[in-house]
mmCIF file of the N, C-alpha and C atoms, coordinates in Angstrom:
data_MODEL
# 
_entry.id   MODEL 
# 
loop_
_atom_site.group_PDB 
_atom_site.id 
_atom_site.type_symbol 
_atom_site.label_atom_id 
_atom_site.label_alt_id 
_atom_site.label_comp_id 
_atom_site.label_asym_id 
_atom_site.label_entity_id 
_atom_site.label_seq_id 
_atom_site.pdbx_PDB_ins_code 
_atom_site.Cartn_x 
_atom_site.Cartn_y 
_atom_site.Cartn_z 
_atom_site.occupancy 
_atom_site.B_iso_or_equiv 
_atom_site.pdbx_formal_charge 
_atom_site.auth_seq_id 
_atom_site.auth_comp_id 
_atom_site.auth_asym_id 
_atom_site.auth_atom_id 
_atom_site.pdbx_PDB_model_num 
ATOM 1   N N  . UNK A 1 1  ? 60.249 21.167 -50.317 1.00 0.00 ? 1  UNK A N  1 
ATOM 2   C CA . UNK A 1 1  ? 61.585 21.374 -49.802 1.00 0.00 ? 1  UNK A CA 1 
ATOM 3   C C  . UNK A 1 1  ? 62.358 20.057 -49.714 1.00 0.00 ? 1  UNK A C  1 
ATOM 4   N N  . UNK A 1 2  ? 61.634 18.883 -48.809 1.00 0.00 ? 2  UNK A N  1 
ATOM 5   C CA . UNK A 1 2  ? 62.525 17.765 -48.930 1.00 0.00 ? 2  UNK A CA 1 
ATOM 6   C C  . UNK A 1 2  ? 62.004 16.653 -49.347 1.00 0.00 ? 2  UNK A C  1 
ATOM 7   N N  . UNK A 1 3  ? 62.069 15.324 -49.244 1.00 0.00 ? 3  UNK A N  1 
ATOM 8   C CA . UNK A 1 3  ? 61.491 14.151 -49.120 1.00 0.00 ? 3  UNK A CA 1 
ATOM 9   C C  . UNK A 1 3  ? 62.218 13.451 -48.414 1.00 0.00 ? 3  UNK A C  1 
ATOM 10  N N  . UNK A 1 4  ? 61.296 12.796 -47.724 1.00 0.00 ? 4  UNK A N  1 
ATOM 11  C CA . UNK A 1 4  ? 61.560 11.842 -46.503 1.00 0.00 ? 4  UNK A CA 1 
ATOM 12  C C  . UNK A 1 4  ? 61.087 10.501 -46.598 1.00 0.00 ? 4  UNK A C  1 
ATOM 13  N N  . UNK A 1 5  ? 62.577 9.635  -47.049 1.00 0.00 ? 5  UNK A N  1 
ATOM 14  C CA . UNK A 1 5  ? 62.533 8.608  -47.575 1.00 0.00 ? 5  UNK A CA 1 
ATOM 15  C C  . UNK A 1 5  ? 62.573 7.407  -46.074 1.00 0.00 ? 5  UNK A C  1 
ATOM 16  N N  . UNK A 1 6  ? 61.768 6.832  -45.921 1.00 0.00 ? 6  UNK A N  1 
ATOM 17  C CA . UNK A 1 6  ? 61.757 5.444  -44.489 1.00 0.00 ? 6  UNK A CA 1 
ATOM 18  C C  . UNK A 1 6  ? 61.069 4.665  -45.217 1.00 0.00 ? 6  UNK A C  1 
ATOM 19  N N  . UNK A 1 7  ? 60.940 3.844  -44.222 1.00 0.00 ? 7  UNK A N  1 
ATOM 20  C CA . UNK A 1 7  ? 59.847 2.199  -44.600 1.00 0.00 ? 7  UNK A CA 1 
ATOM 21  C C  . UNK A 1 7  ? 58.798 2.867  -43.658 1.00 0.00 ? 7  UNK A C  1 
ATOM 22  N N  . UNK A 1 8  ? 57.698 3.215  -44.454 1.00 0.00 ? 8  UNK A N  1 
ATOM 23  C CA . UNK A 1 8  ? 56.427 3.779  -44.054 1.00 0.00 ? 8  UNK A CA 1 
ATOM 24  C C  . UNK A 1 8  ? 55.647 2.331  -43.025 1.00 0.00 ? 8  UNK A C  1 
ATOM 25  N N  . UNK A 1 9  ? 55.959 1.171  -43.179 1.00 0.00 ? 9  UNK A N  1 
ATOM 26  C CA . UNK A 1 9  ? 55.149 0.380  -42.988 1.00 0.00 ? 9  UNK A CA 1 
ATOM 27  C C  . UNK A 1 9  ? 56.223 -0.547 -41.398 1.00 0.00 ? 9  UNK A C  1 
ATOM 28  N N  . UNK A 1 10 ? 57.145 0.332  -41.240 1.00 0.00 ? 10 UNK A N  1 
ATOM 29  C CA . UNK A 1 10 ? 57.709 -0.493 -40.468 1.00 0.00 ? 10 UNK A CA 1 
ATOM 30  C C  . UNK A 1 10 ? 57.341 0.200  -39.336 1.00 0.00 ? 10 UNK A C  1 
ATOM 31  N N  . UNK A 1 11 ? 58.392 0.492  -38.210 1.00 0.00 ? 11 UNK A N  1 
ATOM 32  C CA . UNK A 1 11 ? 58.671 1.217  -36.781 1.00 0.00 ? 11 UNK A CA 1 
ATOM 33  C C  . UNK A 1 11 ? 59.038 2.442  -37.073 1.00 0.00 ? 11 UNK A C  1 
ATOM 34  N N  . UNK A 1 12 ? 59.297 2.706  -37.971 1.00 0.00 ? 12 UNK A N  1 
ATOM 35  C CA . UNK A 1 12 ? 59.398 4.739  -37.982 1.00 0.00 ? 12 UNK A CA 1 
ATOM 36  C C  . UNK A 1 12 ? 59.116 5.741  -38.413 1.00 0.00 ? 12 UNK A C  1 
ATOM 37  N N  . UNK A 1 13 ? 57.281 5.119  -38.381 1.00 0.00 ? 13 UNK A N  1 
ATOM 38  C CA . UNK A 1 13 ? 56.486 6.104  -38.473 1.00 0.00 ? 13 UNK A CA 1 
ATOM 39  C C  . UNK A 1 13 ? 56.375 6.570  -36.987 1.00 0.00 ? 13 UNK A C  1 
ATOM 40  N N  . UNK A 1 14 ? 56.544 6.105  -36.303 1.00 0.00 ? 14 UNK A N  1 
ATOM 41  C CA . UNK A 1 14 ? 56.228 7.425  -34.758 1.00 0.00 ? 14 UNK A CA 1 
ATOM 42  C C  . UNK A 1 14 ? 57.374 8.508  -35.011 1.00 0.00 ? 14 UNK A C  1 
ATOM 43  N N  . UNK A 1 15 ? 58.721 8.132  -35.338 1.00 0.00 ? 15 UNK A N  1 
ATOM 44  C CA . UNK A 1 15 ? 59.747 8.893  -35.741 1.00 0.00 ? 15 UNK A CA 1 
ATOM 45  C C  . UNK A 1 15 ? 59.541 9.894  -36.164 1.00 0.00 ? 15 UNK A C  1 
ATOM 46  N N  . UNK A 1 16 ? 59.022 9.452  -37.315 1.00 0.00 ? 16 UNK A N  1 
ATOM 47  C CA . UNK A 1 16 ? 58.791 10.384 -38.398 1.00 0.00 ? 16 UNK A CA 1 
ATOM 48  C C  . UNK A 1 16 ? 57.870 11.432 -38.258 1.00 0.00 ? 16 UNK A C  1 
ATOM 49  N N  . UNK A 1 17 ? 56.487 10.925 -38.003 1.00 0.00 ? 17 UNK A N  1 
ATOM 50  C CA . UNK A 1 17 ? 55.491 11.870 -37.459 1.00 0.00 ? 17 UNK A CA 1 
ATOM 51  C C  . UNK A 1 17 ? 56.138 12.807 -36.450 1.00 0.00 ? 17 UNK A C  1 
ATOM 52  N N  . UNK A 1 18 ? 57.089 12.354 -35.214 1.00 0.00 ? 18 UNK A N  1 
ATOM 53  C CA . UNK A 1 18 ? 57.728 13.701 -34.631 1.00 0.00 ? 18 UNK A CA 1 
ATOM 54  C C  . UNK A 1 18 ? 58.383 14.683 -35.223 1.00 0.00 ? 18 UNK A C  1 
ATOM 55  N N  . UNK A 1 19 ? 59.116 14.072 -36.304 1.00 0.00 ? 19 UNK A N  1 
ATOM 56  C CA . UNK A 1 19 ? 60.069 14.565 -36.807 1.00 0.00 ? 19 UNK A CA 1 
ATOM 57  C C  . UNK A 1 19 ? 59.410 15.444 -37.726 1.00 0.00 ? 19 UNK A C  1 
ATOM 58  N N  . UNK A 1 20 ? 58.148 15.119 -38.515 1.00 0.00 ? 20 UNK A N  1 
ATOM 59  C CA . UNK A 1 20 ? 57.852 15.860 -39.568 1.00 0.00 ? 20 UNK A CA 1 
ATOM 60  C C  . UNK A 1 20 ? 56.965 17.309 -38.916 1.00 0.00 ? 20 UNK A C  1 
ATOM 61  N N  . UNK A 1 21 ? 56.682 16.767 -37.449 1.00 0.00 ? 21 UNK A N  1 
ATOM 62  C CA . UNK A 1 21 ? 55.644 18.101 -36.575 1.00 0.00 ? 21 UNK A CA 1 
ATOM 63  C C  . UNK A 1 21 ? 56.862 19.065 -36.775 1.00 0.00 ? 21 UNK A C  1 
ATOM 64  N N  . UNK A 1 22 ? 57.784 18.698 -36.119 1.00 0.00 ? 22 UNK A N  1 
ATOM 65  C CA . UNK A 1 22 ? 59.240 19.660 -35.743 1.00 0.00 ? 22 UNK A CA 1 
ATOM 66  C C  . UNK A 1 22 ? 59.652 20.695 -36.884 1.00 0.00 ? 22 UNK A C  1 
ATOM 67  N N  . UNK A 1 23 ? 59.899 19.848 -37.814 1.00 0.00 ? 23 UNK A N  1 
ATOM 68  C CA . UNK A 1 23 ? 60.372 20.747 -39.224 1.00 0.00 ? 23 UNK A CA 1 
ATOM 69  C C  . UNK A 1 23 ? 59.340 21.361 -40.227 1.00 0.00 ? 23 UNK A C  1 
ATOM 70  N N  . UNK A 1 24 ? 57.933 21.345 -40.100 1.00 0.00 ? 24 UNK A N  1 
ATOM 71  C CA . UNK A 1 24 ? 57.102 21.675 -40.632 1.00 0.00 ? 24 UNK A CA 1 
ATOM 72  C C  . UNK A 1 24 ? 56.417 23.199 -39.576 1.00 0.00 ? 24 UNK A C  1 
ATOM 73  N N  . UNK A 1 25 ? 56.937 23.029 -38.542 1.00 0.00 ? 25 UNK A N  1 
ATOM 74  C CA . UNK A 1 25 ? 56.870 24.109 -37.871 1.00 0.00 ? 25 UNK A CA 1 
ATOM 75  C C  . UNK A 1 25 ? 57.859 25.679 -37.690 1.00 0.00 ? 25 UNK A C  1 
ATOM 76  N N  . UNK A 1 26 ? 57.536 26.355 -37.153 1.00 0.00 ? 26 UNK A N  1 
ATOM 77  C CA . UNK A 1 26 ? 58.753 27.176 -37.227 1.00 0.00 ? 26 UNK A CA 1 
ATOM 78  C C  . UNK A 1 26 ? 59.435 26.758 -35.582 1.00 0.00 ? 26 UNK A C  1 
ATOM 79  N N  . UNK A 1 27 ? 60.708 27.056 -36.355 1.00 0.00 ? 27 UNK A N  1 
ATOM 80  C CA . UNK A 1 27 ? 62.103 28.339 -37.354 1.00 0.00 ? 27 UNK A CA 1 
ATOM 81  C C  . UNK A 1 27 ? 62.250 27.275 -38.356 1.00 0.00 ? 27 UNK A C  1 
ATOM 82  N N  . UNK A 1 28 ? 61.792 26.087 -38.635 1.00 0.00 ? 28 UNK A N  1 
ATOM 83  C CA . UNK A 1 28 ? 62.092 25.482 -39.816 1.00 0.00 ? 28 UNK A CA 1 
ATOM 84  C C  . UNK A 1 28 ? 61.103 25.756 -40.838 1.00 0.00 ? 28 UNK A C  1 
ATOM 85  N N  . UNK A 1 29 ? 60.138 26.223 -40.573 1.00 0.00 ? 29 UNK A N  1 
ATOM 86  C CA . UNK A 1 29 ? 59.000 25.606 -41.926 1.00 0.00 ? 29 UNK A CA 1 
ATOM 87  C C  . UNK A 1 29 ? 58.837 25.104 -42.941 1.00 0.00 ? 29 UNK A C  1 
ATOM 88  N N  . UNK A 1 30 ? 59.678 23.568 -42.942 1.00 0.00 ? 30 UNK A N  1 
ATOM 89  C CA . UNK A 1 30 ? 60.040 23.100 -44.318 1.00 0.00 ? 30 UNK A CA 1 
ATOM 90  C C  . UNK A 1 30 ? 58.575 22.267 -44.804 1.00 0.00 ? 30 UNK A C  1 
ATOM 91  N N  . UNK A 1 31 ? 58.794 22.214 -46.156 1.00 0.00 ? 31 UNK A N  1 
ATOM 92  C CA . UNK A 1 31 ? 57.583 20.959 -46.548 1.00 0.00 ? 31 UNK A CA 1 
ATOM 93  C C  . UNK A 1 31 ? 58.188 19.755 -47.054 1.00 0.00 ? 31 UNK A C  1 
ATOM 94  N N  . UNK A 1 32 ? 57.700 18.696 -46.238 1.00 0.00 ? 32 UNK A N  1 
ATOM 95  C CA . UNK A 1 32 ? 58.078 17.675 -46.283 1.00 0.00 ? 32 UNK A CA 1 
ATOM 96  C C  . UNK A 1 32 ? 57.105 16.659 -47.245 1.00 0.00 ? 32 UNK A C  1 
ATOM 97  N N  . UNK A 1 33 ? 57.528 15.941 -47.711 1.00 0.00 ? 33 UNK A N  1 
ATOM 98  C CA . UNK A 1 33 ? 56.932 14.942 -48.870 1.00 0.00 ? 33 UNK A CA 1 
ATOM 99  C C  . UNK A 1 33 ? 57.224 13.590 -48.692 1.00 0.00 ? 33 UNK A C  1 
ATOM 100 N N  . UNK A 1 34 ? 56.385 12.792 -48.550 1.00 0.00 ? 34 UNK A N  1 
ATOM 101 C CA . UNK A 1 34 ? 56.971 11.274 -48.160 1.00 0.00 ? 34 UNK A CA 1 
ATOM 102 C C  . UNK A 1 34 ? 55.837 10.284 -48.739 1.00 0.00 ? 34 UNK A C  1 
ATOM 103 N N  . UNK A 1 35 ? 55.658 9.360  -48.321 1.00 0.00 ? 35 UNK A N  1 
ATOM 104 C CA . UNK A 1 35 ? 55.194 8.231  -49.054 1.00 0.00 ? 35 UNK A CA 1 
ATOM 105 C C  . UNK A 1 35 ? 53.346 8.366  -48.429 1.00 0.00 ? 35 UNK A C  1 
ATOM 106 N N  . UNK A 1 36 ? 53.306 9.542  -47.309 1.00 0.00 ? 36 UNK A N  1 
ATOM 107 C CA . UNK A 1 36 ? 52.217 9.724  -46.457 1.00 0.00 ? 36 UNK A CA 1 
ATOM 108 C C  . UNK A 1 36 ? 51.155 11.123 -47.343 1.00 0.00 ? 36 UNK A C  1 
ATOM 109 N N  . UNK A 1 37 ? 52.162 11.493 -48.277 1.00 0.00 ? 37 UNK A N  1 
ATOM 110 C CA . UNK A 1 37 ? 51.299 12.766 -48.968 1.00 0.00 ? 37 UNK A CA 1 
ATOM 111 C C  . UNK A 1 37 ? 50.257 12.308 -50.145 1.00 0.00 ? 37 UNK A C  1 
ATOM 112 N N  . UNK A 1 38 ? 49.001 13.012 -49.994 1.00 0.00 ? 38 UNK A N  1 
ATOM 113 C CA . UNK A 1 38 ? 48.196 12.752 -50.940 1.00 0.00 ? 38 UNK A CA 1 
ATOM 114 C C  . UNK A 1 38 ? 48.796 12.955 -52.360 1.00 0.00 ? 38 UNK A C  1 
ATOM 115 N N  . UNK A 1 39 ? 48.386 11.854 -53.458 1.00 0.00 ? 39 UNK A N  1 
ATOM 116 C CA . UNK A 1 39 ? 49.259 11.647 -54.435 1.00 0.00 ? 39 UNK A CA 1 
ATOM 117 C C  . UNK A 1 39 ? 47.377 11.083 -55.434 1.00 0.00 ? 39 UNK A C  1 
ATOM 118 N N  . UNK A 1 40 ? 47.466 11.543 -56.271 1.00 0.00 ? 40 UNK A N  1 
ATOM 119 C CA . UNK A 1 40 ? 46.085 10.695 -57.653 1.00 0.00 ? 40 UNK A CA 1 
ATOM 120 C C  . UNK A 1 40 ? 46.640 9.840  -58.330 1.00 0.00 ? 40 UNK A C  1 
ATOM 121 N N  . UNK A 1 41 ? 48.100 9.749  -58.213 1.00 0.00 ? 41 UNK A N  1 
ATOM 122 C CA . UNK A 1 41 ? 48.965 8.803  -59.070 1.00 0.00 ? 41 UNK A CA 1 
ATOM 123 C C  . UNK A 1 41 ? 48.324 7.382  -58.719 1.00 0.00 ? 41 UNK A C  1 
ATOM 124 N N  . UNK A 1 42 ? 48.557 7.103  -59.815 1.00 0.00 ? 42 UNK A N  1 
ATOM 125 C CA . UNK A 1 42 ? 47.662 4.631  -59.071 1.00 0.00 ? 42 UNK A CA 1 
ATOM 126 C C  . UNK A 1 42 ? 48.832 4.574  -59.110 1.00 0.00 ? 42 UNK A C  1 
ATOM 127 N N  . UNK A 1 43 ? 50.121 4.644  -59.136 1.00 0.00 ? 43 UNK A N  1 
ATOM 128 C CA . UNK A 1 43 ? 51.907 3.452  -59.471 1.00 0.00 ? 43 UNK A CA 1 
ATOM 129 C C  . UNK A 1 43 ? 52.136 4.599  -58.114 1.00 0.00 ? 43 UNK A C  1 
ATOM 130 N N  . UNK A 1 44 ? 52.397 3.781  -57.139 1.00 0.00 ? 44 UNK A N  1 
ATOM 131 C CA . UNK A 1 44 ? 53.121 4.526  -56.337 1.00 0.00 ? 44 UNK A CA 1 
ATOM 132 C C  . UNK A 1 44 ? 54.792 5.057  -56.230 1.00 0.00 ? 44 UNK A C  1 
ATOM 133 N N  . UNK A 1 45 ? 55.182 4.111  -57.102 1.00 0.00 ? 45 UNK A N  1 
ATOM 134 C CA . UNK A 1 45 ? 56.858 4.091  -57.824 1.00 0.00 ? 45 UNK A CA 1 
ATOM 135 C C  . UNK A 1 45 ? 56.544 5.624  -58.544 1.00 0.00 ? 45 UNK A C  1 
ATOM 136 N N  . UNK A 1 46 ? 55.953 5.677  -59.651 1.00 0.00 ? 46 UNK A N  1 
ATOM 137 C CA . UNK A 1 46 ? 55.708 6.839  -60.440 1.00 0.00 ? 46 UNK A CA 1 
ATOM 138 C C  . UNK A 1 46 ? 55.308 8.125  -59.579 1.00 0.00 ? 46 UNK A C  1 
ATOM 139 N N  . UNK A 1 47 ? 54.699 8.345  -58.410 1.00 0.00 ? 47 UNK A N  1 
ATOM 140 C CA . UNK A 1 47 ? 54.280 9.169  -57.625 1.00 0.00 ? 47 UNK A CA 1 
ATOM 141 C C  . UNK A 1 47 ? 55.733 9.527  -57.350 1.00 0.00 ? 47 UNK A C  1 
ATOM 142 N N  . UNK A 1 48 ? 56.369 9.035  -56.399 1.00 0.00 ? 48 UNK A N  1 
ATOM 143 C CA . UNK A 1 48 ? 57.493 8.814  -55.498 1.00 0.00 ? 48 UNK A CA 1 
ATOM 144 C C  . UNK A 1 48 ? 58.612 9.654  -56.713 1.00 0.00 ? 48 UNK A C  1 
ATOM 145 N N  . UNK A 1 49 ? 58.765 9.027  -57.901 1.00 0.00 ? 49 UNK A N  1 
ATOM 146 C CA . UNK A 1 49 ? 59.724 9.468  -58.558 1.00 0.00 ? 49 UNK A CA 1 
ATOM 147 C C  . UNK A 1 49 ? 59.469 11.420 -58.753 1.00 0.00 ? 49 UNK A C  1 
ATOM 148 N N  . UNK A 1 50 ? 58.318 11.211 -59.537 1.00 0.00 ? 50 UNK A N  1 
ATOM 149 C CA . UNK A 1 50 ? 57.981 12.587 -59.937 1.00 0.00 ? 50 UNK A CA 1 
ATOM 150 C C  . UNK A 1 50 ? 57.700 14.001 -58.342 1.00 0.00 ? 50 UNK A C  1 
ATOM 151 N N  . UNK A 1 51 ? 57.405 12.793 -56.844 1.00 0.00 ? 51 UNK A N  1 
ATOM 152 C CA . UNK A 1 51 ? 57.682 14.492 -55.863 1.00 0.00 ? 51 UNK A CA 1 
ATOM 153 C C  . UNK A 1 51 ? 58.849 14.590 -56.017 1.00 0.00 ? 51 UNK A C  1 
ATOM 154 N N  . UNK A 1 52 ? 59.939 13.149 -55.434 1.00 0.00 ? 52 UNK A N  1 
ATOM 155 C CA . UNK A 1 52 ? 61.446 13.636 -56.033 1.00 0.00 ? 52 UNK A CA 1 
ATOM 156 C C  . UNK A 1 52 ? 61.855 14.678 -56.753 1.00 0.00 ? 52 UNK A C  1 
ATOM 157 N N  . UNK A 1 53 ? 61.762 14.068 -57.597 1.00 0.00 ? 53 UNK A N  1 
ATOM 158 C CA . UNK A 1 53 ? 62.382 15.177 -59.085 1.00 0.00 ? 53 UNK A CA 1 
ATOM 159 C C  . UNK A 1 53 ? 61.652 16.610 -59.300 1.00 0.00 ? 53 UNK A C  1 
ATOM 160 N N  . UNK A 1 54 ? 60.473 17.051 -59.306 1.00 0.00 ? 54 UNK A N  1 
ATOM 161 C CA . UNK A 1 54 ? 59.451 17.810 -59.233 1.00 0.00 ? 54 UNK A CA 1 
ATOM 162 C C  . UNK A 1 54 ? 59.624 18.737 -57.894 1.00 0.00 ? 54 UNK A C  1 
ATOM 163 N N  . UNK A 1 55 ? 59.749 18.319 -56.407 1.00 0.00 ? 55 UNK A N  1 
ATOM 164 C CA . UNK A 1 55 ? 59.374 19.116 -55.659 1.00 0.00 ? 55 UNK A CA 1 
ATOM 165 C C  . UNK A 1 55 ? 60.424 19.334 -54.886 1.00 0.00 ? 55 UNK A C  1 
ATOM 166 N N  . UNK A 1 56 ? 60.900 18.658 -54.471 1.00 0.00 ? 56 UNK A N  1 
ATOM 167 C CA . UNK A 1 56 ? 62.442 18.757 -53.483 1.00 0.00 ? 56 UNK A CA 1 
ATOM 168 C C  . UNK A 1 56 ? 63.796 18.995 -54.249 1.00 0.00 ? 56 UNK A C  1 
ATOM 169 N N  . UNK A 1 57 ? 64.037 19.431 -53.309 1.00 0.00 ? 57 UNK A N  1 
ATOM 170 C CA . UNK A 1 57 ? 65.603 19.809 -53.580 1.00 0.00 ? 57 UNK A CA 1 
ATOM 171 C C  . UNK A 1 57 ? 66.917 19.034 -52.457 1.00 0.00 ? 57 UNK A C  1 
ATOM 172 N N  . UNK A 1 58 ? 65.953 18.753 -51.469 1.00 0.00 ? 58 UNK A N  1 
ATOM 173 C CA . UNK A 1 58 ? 66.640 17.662 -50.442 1.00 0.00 ? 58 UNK A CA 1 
ATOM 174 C C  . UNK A 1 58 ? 65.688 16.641 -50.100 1.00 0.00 ? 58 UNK A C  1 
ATOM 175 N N  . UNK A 1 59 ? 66.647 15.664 -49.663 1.00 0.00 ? 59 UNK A N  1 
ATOM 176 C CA . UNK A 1 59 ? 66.096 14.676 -49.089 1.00 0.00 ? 59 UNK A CA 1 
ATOM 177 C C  . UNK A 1 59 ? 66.850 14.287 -48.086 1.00 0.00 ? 59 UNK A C  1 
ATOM 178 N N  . UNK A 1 60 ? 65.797 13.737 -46.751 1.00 0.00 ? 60 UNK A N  1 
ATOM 179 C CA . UNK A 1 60 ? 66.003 13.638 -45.514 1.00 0.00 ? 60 UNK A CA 1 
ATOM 180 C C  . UNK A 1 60 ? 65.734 11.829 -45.570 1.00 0.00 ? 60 UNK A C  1 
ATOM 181 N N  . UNK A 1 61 ? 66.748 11.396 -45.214 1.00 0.00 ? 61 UNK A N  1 
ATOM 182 C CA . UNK A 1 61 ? 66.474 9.323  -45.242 1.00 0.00 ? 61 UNK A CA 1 
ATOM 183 C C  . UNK A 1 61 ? 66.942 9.211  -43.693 1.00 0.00 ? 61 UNK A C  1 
ATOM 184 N N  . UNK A 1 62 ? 66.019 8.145  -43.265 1.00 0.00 ? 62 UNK A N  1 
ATOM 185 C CA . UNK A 1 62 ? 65.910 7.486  -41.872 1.00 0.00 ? 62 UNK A CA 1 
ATOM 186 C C  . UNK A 1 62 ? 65.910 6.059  -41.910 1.00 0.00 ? 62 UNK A C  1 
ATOM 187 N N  . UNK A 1 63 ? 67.648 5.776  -41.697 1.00 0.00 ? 63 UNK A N  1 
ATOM 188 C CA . UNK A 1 63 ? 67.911 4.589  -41.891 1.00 0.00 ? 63 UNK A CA 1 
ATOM 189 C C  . UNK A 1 63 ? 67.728 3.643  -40.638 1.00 0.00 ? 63 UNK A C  1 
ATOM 190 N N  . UNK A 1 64 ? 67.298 2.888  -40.844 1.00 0.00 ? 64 UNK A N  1 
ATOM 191 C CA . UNK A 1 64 ? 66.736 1.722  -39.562 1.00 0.00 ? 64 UNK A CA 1 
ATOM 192 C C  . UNK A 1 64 ? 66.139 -0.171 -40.579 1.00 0.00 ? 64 UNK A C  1 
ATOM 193 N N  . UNK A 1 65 ? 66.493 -0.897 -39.279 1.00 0.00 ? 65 UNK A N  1 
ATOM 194 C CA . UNK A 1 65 ? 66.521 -2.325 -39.673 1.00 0.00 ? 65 UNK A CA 1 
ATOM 195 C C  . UNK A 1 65 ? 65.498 -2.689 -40.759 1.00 0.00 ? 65 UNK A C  1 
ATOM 196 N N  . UNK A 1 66 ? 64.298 -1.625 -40.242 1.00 0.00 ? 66 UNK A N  1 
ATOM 197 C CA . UNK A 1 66 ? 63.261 -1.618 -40.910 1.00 0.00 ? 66 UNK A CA 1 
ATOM 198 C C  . UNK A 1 66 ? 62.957 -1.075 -42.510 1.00 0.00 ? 66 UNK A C  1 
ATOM 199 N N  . UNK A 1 67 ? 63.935 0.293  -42.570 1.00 0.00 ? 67 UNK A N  1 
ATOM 200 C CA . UNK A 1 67 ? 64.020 0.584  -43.759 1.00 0.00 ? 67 UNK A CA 1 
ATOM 201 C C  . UNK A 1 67 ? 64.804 -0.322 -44.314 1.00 0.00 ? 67 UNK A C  1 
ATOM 202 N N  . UNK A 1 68 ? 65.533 -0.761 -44.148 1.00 0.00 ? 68 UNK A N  1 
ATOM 203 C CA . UNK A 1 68 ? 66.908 -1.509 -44.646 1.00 0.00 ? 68 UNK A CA 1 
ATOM 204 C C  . UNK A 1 68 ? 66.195 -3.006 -45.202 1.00 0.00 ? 68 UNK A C  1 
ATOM 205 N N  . UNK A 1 69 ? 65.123 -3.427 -45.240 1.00 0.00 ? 69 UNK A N  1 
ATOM 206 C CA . UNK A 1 69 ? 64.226 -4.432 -45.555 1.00 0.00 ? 69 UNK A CA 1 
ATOM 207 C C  . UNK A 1 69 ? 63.065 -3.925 -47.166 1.00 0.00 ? 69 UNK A C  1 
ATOM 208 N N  . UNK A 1 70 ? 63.164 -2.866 -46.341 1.00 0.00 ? 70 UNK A N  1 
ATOM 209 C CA . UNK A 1 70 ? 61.730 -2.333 -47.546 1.00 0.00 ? 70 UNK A CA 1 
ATOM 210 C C  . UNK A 1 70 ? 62.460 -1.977 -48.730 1.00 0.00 ? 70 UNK A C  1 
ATOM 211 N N  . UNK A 1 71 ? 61.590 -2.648 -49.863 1.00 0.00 ? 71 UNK A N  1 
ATOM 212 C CA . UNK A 1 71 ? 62.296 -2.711 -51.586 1.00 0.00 ? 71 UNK A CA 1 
ATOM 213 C C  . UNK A 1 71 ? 61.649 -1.183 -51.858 1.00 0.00 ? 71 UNK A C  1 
ATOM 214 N N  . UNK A 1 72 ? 60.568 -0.497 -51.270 1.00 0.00 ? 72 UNK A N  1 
ATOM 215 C CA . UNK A 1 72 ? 60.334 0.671  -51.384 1.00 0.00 ? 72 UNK A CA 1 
ATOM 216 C C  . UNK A 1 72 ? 61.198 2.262  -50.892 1.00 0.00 ? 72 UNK A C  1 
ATOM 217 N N  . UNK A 1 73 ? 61.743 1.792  -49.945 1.00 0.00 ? 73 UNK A N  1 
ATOM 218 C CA . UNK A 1 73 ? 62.679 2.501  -49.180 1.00 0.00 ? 73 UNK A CA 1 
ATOM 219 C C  . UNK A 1 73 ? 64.351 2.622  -50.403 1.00 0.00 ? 73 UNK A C  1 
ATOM 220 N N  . UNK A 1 74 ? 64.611 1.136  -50.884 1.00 0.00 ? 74 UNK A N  1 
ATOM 221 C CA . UNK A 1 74 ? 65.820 1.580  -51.799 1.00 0.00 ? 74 UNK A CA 1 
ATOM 222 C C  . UNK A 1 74 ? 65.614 1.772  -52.828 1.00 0.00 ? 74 UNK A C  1 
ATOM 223 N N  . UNK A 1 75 ? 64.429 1.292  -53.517 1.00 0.00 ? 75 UNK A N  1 
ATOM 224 C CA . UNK A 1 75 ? 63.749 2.350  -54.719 1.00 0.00 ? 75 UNK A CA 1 
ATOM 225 C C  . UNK A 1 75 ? 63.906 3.949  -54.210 1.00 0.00 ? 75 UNK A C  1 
ATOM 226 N N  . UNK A 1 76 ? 63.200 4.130  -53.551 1.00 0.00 ? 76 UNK A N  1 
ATOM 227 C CA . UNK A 1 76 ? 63.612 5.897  -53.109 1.00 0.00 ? 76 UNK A CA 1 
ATOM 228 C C  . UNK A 1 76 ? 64.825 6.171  -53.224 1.00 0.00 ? 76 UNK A C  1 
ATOM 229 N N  . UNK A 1 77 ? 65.816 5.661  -52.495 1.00 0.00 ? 77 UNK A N  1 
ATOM 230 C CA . UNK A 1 77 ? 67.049 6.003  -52.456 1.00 0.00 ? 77 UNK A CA 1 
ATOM 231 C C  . UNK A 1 77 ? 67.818 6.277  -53.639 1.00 0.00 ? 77 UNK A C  1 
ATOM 232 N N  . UNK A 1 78 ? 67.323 5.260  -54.566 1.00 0.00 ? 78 UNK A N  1 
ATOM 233 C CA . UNK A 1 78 ? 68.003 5.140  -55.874 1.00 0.00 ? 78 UNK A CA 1 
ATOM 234 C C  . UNK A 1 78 ? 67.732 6.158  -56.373 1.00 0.00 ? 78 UNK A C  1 
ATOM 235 N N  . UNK A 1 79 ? 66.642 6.802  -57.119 1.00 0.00 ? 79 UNK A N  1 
ATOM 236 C CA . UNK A 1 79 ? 65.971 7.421  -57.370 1.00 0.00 ? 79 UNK A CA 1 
ATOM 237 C C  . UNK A 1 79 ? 66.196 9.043  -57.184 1.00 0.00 ? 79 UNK A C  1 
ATOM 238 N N  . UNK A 1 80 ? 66.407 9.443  -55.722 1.00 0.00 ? 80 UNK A N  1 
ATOM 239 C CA . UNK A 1 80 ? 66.974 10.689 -54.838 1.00 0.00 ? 80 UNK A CA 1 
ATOM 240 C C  . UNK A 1 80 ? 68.529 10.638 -55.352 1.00 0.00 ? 80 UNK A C  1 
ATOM 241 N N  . UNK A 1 81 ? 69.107 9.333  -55.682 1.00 0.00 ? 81 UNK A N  1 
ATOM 242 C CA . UNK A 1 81 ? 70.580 9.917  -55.660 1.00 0.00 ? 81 UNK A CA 1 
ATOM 243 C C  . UNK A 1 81 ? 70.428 10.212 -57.371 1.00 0.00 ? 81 UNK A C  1 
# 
């Protein structure tokens, strides 16, 4: 359903983990895809591109100081738009 683009490695993974209990539950039951889903891909760029394009139809971005640093976070972005 979406991907959920952050800086996995910064401060908003507690965020996120709330956020992903919430919407993965009902009245939402969405499936969420992020940089935390099991992937066999070795290029994590190549993973990232193909749930994009492949599985979602939205994407959910959580902008913070932290994402705003990570070269992985605007790779995603690019990528989603």
């Amino acid at each position: 359903d979406a991907f959920v683009i952050y800086n996995p490695h910064g401060q908003d993974q507690e965020f996120v983990s709330l956020m992903t209990q919430v919407l993965t539950s009902p009245p939402y039951n969405l499936r969420l895809y992020g940089p935390w889903t099991d992937n066999n891909e070795p290029f994590e760029a190549v993973a990232t591109a193909e749930n994009i394009e492949k599985r979602c139809k939205k994407v959910l971005v959580v902008i913070s100081a932290a994402s705003l640093e990570s070269d992985l976070f605007h790779f995603q972005l690019k990528v989603a738009h």
